[in-house]
MARBA-903747 format. One record per atom (N, C-alpha, C, CB): residue number from 1; residue in three letters; chain; atom name; x, z, y. Coordinates in pm, whole numbers. Atoms other than C-alpha are relative to their C-alpha. Glycine has a CB too. Layout:
% residues N
[atom NUM; "ALA"; "A"; "CA"; [X; Z; Y]];
...
This chain:
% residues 85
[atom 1; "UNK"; "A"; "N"; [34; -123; -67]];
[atom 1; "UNK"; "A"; "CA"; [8497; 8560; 6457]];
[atom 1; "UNK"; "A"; "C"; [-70; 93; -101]];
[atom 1; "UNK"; "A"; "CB"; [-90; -26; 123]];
[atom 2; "UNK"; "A"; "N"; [29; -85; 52]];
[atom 2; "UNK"; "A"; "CA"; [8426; 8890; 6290]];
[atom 2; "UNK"; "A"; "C"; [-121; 20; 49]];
[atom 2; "UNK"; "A"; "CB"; [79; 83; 0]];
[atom 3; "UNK"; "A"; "N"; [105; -64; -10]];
[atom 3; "UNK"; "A"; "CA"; [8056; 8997; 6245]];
[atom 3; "UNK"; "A"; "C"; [28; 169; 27]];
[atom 3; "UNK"; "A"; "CB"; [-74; -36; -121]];
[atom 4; "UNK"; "A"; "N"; [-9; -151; -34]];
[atom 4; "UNK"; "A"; "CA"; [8002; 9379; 6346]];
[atom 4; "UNK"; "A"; "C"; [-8; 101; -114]];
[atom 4; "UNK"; "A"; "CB"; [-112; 36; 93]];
[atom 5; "UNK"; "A"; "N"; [-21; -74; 93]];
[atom 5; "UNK"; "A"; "CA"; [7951; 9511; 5993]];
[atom 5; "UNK"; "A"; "C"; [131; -14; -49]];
[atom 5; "UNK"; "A"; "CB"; [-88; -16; -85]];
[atom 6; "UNK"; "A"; "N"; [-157; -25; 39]];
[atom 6; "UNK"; "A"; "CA"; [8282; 9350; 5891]];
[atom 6; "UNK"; "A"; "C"; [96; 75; 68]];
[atom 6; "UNK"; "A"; "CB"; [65; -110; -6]];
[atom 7; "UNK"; "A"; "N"; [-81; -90; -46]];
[atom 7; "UNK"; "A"; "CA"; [8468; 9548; 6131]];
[atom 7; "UNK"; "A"; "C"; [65; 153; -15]];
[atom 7; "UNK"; "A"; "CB"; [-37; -7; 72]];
[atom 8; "UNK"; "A"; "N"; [-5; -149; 45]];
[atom 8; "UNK"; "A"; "CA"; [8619; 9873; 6064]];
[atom 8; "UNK"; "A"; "C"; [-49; 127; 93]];
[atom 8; "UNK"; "A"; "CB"; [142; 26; -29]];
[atom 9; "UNK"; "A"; "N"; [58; -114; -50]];
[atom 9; "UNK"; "A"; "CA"; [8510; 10186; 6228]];
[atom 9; "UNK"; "A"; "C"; [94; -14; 163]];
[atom 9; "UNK"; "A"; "CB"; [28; 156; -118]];
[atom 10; "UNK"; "A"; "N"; [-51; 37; -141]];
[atom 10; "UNK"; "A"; "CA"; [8773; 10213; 6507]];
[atom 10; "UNK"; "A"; "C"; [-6; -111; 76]];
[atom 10; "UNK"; "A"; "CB"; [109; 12; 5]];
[atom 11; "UNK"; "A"; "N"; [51; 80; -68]];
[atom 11; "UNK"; "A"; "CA"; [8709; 9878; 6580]];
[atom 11; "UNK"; "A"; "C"; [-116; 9; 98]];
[atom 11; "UNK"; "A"; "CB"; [-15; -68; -72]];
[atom 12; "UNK"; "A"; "N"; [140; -63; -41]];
[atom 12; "UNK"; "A"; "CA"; [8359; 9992; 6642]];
[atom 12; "UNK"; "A"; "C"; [-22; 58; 92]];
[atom 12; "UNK"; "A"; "CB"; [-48; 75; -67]];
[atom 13; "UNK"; "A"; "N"; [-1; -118; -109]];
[atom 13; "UNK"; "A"; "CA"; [8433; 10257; 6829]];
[atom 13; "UNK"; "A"; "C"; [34; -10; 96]];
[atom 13; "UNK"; "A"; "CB"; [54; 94; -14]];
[atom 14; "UNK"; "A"; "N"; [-78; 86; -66]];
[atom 14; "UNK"; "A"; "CA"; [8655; 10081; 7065]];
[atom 14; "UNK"; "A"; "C"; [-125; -92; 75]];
[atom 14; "UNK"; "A"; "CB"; [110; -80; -106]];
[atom 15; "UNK"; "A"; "N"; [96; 79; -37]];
[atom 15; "UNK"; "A"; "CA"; [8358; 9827; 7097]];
[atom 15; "UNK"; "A"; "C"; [-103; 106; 110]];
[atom 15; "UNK"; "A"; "CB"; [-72; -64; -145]];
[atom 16; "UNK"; "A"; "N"; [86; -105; -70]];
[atom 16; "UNK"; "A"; "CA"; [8112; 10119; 7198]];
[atom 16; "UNK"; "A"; "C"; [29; 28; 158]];
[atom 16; "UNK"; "A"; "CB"; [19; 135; -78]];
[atom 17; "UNK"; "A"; "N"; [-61; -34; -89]];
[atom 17; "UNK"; "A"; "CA"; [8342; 10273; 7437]];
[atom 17; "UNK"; "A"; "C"; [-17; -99; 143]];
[atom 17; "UNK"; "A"; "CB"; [125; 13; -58]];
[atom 18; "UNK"; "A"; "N"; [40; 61; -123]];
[atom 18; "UNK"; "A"; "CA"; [8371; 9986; 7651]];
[atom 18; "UNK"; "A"; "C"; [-108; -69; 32]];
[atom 18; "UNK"; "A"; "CB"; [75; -69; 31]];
[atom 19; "UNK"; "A"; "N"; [177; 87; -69]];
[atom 19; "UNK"; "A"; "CA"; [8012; 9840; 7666]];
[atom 19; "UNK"; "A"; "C"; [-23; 130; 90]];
[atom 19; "UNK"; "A"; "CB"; [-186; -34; -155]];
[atom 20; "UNK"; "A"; "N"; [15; -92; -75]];
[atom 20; "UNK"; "A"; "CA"; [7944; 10186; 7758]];
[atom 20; "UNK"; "A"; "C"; [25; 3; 130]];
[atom 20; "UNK"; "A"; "CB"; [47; 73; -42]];
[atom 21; "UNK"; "A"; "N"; [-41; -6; -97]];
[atom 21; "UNK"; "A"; "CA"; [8177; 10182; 8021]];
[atom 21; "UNK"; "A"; "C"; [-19; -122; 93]];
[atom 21; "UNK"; "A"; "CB"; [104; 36; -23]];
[atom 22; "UNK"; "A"; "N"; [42; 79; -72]];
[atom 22; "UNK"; "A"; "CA"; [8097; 9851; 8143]];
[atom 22; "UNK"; "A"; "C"; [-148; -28; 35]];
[atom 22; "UNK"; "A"; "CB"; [52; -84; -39]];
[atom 23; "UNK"; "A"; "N"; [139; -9; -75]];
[atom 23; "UNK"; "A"; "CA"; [7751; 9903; 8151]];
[atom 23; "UNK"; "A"; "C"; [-58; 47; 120]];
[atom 23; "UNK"; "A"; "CB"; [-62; 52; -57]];
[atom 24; "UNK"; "A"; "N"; [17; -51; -42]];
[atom 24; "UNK"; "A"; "CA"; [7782; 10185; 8361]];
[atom 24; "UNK"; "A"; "C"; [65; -41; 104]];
[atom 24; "UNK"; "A"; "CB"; [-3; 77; -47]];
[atom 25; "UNK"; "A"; "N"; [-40; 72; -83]];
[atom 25; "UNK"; "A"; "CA"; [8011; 9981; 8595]];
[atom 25; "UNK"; "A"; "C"; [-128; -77; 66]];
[atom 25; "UNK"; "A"; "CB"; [103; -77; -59]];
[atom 26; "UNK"; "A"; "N"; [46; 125; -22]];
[atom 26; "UNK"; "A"; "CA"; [7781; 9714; 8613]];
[atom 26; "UNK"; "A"; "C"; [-156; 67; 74]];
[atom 26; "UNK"; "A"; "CB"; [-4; -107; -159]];
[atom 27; "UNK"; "A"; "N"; [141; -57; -24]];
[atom 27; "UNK"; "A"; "CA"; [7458; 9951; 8668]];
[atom 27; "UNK"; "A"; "C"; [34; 77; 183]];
[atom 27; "UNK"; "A"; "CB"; [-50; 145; -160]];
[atom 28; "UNK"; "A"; "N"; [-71; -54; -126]];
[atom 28; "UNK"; "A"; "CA"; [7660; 10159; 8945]];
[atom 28; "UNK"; "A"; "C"; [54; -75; 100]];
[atom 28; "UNK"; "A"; "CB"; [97; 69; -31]];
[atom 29; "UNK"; "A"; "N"; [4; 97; -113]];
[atom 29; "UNK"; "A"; "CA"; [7751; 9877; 9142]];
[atom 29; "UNK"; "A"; "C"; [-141; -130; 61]];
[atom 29; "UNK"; "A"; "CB"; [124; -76; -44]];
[atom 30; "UNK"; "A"; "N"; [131; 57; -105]];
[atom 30; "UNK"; "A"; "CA"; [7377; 9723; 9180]];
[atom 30; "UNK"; "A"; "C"; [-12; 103; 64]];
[atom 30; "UNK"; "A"; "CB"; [-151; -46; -57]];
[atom 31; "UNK"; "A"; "N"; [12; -129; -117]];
[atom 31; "UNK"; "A"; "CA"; [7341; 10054; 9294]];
[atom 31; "UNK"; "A"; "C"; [44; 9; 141]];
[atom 31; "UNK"; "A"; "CB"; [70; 108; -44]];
[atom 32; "UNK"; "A"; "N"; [-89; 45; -100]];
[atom 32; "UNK"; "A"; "CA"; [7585; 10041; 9527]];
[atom 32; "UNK"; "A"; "C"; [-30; -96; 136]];
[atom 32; "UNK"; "A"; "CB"; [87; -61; -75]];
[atom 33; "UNK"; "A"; "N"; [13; 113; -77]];
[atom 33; "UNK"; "A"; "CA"; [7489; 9692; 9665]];
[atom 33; "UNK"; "A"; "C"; [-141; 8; 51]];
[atom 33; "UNK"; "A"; "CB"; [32; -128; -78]];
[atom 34; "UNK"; "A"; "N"; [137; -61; -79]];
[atom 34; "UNK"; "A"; "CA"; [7117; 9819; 9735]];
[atom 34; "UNK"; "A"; "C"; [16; 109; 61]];
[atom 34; "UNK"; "A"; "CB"; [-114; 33; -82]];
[atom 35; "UNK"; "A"; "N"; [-49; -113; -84]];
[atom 35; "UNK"; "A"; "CA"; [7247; 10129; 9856]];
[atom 35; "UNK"; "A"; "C"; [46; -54; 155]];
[atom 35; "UNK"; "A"; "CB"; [133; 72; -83]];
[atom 36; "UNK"; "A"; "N"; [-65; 50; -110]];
[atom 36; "UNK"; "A"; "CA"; [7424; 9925; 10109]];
[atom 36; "UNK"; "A"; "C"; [-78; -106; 93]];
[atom 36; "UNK"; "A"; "CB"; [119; -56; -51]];
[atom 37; "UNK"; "A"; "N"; [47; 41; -86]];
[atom 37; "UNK"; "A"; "CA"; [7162; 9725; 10257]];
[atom 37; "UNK"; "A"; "C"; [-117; 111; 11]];
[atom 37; "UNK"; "A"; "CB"; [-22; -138; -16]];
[atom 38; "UNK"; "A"; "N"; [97; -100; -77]];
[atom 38; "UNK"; "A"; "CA"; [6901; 10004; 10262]];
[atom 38; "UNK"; "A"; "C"; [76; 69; 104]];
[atom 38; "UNK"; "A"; "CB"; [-67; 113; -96]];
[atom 39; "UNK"; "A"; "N"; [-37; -94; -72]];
[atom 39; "UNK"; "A"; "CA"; [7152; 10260; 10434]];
[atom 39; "UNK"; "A"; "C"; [124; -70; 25]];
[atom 39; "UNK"; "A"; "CB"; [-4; 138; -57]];
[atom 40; "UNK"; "A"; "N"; [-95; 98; -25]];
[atom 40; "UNK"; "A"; "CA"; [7418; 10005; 10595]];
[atom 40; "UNK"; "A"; "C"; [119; 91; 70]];
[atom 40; "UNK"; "A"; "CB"; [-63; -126; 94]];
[atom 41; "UNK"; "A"; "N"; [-92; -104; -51]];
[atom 41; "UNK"; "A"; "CA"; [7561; 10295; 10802]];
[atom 41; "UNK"; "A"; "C"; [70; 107; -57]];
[atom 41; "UNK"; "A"; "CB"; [-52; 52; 76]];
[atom 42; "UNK"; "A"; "N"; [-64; -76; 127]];
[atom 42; "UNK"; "A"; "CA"; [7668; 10493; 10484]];
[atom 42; "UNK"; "A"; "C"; [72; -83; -28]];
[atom 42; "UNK"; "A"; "CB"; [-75; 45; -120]];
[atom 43; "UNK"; "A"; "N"; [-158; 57; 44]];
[atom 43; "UNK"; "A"; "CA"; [8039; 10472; 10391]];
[atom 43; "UNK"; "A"; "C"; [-37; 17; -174]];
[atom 43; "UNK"; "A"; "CB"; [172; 129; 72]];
[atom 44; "UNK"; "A"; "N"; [-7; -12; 118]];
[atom 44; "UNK"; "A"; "CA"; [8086; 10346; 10039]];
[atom 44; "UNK"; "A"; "C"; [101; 36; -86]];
[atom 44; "UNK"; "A"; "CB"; [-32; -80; -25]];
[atom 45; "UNK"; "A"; "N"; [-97; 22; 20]];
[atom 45; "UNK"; "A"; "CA"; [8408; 10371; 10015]];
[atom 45; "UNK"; "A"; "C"; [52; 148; -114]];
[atom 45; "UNK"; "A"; "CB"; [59; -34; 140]];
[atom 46; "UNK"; "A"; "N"; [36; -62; 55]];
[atom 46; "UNK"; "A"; "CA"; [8384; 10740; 9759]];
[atom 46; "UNK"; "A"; "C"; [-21; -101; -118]];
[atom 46; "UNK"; "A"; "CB"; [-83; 71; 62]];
[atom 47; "UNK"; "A"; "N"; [38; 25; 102]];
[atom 47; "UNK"; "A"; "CA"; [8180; 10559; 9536]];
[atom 47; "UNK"; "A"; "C"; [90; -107; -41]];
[atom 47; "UNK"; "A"; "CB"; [-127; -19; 0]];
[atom 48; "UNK"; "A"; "N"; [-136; 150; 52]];
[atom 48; "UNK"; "A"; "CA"; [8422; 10202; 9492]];
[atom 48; "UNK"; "A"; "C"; [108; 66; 0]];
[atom 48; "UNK"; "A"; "CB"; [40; -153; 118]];
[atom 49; "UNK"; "A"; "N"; [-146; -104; 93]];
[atom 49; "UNK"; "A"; "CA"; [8720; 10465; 9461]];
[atom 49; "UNK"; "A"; "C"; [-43; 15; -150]];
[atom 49; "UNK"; "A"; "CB"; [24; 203; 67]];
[atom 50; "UNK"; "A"; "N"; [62; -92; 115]];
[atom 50; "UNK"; "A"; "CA"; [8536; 10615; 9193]];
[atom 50; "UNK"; "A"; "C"; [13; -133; -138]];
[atom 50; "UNK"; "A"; "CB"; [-206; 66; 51]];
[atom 51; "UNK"; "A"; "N"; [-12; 92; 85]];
[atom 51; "UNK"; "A"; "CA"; [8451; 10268; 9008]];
[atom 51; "UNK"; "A"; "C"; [140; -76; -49]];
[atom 51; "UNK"; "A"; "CB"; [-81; -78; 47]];
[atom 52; "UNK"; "A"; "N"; [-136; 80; 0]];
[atom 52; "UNK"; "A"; "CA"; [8815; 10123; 9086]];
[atom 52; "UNK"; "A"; "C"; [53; 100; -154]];
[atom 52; "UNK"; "A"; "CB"; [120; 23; 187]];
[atom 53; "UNK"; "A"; "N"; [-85; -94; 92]];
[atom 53; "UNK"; "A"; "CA"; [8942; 10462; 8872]];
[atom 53; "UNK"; "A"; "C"; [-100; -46; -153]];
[atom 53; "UNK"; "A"; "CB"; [-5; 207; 64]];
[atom 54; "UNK"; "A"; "N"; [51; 46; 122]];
[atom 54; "UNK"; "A"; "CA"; [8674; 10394; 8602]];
[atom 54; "UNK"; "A"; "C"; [36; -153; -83]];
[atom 54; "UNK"; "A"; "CB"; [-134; 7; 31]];
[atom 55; "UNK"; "A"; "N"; [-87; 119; 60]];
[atom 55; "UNK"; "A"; "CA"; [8837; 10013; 8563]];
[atom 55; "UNK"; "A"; "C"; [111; 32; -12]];
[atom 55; "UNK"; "A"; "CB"; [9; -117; 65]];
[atom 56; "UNK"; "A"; "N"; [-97; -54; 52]];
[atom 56; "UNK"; "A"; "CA"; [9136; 10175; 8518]];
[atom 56; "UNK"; "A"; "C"; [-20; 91; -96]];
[atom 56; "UNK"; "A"; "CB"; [64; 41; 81]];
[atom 57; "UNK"; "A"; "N"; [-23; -69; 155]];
[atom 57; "UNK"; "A"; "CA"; [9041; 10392; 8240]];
[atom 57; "UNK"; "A"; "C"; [-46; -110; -93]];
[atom 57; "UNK"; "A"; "CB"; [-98; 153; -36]];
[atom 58; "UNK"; "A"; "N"; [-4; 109; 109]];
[atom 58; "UNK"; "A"; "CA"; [8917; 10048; 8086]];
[atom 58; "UNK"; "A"; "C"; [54; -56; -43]];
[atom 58; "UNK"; "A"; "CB"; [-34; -66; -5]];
[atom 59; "UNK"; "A"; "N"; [-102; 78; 26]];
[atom 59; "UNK"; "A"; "CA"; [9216; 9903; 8118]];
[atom 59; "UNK"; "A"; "C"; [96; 44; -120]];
[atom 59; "UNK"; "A"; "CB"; [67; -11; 119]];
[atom 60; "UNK"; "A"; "N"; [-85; -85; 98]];
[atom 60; "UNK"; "A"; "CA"; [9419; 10194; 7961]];
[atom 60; "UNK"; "A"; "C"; [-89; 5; -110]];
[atom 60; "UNK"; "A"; "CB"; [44; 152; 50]];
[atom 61; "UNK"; "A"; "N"; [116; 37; 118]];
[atom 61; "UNK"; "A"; "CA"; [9138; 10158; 7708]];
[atom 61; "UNK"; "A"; "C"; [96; -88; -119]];
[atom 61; "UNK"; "A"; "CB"; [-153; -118; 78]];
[atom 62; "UNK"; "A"; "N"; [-14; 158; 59]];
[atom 62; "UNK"; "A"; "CA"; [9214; 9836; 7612]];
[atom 62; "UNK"; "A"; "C"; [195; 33; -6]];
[atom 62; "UNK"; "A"; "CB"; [-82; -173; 151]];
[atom 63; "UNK"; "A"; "N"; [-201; 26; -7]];
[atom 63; "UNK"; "A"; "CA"; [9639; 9870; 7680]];
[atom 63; "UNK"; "A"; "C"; [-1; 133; -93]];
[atom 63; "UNK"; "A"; "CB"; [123; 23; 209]];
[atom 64; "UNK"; "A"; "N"; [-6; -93; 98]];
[atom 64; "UNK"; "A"; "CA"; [9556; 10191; 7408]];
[atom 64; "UNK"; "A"; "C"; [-20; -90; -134]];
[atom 64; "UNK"; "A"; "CB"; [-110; 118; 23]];
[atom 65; "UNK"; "A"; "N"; [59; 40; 107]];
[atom 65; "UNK"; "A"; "CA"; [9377; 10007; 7177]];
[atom 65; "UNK"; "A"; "C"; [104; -107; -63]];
[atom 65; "UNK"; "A"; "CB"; [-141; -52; 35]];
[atom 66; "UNK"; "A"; "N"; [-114; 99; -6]];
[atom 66; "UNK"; "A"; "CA"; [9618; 9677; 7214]];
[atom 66; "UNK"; "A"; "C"; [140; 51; -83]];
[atom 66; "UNK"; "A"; "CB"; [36; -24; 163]];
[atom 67; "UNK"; "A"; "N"; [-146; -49; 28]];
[atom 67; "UNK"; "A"; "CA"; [9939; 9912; 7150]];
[atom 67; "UNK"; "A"; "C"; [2; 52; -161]];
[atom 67; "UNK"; "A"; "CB"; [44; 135; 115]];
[atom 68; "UNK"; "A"; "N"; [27; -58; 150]];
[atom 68; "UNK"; "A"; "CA"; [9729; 10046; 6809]];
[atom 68; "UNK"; "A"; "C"; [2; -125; -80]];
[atom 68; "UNK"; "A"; "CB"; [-153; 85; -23]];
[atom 69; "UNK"; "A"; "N"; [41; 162; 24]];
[atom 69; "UNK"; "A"; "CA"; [9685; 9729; 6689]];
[atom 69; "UNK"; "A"; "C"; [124; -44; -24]];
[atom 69; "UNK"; "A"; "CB"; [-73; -92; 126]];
[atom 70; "UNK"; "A"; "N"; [-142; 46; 10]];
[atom 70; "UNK"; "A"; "CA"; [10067; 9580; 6704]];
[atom 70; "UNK"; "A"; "C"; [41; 53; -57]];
[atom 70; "UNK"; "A"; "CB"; [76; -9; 81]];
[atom 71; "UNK"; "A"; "N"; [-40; -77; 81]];
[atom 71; "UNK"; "A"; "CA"; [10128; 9775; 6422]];
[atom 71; "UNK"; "A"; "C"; [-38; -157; -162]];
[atom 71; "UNK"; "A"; "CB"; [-102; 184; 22]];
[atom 72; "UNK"; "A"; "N"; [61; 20; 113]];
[atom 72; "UNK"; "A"; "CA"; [9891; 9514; 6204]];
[atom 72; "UNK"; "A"; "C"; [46; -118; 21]];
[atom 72; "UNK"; "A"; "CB"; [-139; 29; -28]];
[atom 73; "UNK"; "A"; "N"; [-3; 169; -5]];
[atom 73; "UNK"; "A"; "CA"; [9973; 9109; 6092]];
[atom 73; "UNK"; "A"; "C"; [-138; -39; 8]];
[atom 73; "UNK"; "A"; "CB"; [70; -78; -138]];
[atom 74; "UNK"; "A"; "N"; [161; 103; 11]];
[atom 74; "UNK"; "A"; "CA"; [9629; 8901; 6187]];
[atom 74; "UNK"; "A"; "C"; [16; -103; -65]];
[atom 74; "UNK"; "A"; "CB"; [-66; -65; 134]];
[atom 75; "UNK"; "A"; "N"; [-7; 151; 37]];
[atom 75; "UNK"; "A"; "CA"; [9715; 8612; 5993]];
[atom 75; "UNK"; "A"; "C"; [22; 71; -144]];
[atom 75; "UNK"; "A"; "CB"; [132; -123; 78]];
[atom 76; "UNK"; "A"; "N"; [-48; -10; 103]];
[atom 76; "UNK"; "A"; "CA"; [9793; 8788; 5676]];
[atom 76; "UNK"; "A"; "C"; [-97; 168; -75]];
[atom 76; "UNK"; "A"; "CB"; [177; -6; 34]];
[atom 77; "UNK"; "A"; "N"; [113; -41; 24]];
[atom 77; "UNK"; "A"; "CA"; [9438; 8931; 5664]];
[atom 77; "UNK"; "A"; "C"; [-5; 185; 3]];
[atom 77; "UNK"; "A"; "CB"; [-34; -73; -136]];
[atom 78; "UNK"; "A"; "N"; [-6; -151; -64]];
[atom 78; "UNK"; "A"; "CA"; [9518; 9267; 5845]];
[atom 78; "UNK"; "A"; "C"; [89; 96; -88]];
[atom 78; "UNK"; "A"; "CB"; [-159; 69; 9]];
[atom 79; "UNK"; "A"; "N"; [-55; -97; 85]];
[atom 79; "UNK"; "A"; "CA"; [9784; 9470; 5644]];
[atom 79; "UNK"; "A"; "C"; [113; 8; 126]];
[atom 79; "UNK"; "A"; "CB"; [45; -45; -178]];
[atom 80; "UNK"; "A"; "N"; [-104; -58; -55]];
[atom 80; "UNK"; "A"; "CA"; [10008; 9688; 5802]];
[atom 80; "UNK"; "A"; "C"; [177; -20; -40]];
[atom 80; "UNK"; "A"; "CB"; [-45; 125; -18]];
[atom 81; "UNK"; "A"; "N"; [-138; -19; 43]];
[atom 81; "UNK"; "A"; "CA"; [10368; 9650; 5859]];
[atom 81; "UNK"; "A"; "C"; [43; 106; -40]];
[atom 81; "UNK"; "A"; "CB"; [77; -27; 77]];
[atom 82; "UNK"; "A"; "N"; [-92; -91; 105]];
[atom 82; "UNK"; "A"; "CA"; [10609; 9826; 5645]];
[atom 82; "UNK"; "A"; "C"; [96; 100; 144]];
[atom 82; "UNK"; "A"; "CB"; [137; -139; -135]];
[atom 83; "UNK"; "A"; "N"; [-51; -102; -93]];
[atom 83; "UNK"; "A"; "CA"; [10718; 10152; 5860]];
[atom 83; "UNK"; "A"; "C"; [142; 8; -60]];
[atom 83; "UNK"; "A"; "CB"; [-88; 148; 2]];
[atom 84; "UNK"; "A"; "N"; [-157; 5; -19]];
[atom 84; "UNK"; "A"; "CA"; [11071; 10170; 5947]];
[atom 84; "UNK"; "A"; "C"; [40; 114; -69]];
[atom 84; "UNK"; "A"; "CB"; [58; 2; 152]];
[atom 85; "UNK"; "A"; "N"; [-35; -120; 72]];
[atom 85; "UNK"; "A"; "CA"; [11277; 10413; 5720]];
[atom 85; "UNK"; "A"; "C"; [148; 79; 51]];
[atom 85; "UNK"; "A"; "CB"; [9; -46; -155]];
């Protein structure tokens, strides 16, 4: 496993992105779940739309990042394949 300085920048960035976004998942649904026993008669159903769409931009995240990536060999210490002519 790669330490965080060996990584390259987009790696990095990539990394960021989704802590970010899973933090803010993860913070917005205690929310949520105390929200819901203080005020039980409040619909949540707004806010869990809202999070569902935010796991979907993680996904496309990740199915972005994934599709950048299949460009490179991992076994042959990251060099790019030879572009089609």
């Amino acid at each position: 496993m790669k330490r965080l300085r060996d990584r390259n920048t987009g790696d990095i960035l990539v990394l960021m992105i989704a802590f970010t976004v899973c933090g803010y998942i993860i913070v917005i649904s205690a929310v949520l779940i105390v929200n819901a026993f203080i005020n039980p008669n409040e619909e949540q159903t707004g806010a869990a739309r809202n999070i569902a769409d935010i796991i979907n931009t993680l996904i496309g995240l990740l199915a972005g990042y994934l599709a950048g990536r299949s460009g490179f060999k991992s076994k042959d210490g990251g060099e790019e394949d030879e572009p089609p002519t």
